[in-house]
C-alpha positions as a printed NumPy array, in Angstrom:
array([[ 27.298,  11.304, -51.5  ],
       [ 24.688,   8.825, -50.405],
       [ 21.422,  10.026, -48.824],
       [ 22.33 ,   8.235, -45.602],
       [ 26.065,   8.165, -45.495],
       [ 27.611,  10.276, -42.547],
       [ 29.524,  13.962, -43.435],
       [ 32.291,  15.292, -41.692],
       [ 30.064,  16.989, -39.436],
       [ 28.679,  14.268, -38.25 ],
       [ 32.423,  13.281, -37.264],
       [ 33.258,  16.704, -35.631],
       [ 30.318,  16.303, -33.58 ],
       [ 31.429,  13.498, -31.494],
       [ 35.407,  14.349, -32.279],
       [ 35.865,  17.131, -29.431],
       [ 38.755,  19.232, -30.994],
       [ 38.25 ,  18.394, -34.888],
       [ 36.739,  21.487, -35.924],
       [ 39.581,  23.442, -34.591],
       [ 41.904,  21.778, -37.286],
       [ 39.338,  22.59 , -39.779],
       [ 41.051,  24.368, -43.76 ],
       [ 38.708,  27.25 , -43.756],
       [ 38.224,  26.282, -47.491],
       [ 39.115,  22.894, -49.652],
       [ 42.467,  22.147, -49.673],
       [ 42.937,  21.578, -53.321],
       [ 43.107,  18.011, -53.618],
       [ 42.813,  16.738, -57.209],
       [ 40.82 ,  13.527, -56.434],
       [ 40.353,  13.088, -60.163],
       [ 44.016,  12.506, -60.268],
       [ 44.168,  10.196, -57.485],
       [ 41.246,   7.908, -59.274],
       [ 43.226,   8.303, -62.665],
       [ 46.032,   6.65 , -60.525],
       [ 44.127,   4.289, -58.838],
       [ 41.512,   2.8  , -61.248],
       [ 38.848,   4.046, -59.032],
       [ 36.973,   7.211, -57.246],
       [ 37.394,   7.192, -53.452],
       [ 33.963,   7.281, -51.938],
       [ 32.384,  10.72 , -51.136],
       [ 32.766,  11.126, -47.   ],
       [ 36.533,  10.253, -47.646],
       [ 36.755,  13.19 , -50.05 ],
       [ 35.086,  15.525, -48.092],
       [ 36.997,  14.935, -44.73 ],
       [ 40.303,  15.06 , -46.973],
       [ 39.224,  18.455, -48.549],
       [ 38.851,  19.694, -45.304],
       [ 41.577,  18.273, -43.526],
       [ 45.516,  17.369, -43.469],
       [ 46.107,  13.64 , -42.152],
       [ 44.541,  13.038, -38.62 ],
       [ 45.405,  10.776, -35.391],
       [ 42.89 ,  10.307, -32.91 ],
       [ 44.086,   9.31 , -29.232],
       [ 47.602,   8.636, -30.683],
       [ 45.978,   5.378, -31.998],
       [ 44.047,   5.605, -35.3  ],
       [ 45.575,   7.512, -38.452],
       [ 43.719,   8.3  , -41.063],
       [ 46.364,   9.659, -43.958],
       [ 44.841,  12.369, -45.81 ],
       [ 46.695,  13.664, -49.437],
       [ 48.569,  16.526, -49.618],
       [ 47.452,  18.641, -52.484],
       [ 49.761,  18.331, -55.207],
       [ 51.125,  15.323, -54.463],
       [ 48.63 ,  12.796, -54.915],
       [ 50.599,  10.782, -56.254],
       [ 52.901,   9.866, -53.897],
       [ 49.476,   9.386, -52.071],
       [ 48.639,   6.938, -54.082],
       [ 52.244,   5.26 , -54.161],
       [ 51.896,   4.864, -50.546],
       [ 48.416,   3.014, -51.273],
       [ 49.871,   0.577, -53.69 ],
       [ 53.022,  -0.093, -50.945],
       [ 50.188,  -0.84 , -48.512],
       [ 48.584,  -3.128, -51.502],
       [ 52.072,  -4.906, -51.754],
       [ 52.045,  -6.028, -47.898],
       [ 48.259,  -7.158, -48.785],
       [ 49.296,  -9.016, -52.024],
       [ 52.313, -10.643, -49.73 ],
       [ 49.801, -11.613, -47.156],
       [ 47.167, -12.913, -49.688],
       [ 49.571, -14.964, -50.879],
       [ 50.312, -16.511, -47.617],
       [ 46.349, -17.115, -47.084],
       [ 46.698, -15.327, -44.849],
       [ 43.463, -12.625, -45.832],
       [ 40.237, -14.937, -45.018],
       [ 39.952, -14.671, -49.144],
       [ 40.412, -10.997, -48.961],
       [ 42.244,  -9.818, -52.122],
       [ 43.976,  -6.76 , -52.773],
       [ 42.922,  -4.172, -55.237],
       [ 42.8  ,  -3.945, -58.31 ],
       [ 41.218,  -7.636, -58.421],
       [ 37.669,  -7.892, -58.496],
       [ 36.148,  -7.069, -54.756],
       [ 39.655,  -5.995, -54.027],
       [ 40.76 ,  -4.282, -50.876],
       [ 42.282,  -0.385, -50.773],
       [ 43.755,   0.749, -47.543],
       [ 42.162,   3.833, -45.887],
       [ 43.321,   4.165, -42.545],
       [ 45.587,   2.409, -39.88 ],
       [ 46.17 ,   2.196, -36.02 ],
       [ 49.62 ,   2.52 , -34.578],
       [ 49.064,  -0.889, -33.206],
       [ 49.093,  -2.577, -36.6  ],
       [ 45.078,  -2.762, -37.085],
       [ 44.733,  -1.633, -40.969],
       [ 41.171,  -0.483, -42.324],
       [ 40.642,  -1.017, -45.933],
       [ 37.76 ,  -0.603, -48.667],
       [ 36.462,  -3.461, -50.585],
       [ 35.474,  -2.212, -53.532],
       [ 32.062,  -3.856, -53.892],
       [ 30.67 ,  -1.95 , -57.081],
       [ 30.953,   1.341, -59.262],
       [ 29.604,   3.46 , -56.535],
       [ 31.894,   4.009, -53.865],
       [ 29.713,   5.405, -51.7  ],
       [ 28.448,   1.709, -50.626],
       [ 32.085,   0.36 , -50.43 ],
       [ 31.961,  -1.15 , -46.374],
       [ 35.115,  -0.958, -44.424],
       [ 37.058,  -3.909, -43.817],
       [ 38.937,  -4.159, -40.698],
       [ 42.263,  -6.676, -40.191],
       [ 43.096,  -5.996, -36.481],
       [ 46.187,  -6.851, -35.214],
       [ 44.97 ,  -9.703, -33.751],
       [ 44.792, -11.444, -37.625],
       [ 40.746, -11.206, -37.004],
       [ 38.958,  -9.89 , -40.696],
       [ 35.433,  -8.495, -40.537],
       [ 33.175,  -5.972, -42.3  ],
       [ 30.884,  -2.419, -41.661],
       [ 28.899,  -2.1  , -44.025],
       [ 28.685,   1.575, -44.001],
       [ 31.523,   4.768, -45.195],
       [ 34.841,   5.323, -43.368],
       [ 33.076,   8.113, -41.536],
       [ 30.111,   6.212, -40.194],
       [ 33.389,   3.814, -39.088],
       [ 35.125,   6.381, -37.227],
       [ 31.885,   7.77 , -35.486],
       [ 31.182,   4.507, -34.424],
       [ 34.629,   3.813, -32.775],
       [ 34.439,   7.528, -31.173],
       [ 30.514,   7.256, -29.467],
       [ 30.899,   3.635, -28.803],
       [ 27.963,   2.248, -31.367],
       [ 30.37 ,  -0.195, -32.995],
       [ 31.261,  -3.388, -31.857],
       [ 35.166,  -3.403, -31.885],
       [ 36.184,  -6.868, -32.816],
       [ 39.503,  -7.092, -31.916],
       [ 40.196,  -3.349, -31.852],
       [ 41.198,  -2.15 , -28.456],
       [ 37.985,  -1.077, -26.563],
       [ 39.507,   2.199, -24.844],
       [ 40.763,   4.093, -27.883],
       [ 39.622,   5.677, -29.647],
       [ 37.444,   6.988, -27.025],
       [ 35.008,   9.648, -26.569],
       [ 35.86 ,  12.938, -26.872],
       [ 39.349,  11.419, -28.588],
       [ 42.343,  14.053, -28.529],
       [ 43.231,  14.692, -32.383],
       [ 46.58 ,  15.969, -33.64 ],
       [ 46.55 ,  16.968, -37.653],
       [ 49.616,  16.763, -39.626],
       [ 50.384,  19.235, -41.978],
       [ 51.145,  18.407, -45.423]])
């Protein structure tokens, strides 16, 4: 993990109930699978928050799909459906000359609202760990954090992120989370 990317700690900190949902050990995820599958390793904070937990929701607005250990790859069958709507889109110019992965500086989806806002990495190098987020709200507005999903998430929780076209009330502080088991 990078020196100065966030851990899931930093994430339960300002996420209220999160530890409470927390596997008392690693869930068995074979992420060596999942970047066998998908051309690429996932960058470290995602790892860690999906060794640690089943998918999450936080205020019944953001989802961040976590795999379920021992079937990564329908994990990673439901990233390359997601890759088909951004290939469709693409096509339509409709991306701000976003691409999908696996092309060069291609985008992998991450995380989603329940409004329709989808948060992707574009994979910017070899090292995931300094992948930035790229957000598509629902609004059609495209626009980058440069640091991990984690940093992202914190951001959206204590309110140090400027939302661009994300709803400014949720997630909030102190979000409500609901896990789902897998």
């Amino acid at each position: 993990m990078a020196a100065d990317m966030l851990r899931v700690s930093d994430l339960e900190r300002v996420a209220g109930n999160l530890p409470s949902f927390r596997s008392g050990e690693p869930r068995g995820v074979d992420f060596g699978k999942i970047a066998e599958l998908l051309g690429v390793k996932l960058p470290a904070d995602y790892e860690e928050l999906a060794s640690y937990y089943s998918t999450l929701e936080f205020d019944g607005f953001l989802r961040v799909p976590t795999p379920i250990p021992g079937r990564e790859h329908a994990f990673v069958k439901g990233i390359f459906r997601e890759l088909e709507v951004l290939q469709d889109l693409q096509e339509a110019e409709m991306t701000e000359g976003y691409v999908a992965h696996p092309a060069p500086g291609g985008l992998i989806p991450w995380s989603e609202s329940l409004s329709g806002d989808v948060f992707y990495w574009r994979v910017s190098g070899r090292n995931p760990d300094v992948w930035p987020v790229v957000v598509n709200s629902r609004n059609d507005e495209w626009w980058e954090f440069p640091d991990g999903a984690i940093a992202f998430l914190v951001g959206l929780i204590d309110g140090s992120l400027d939302r661009q076209g994300l709803p400014s009330e949720v997630p909030g502080p102190n979000p409500s989370v609901r896990t789902f088991q897998g």
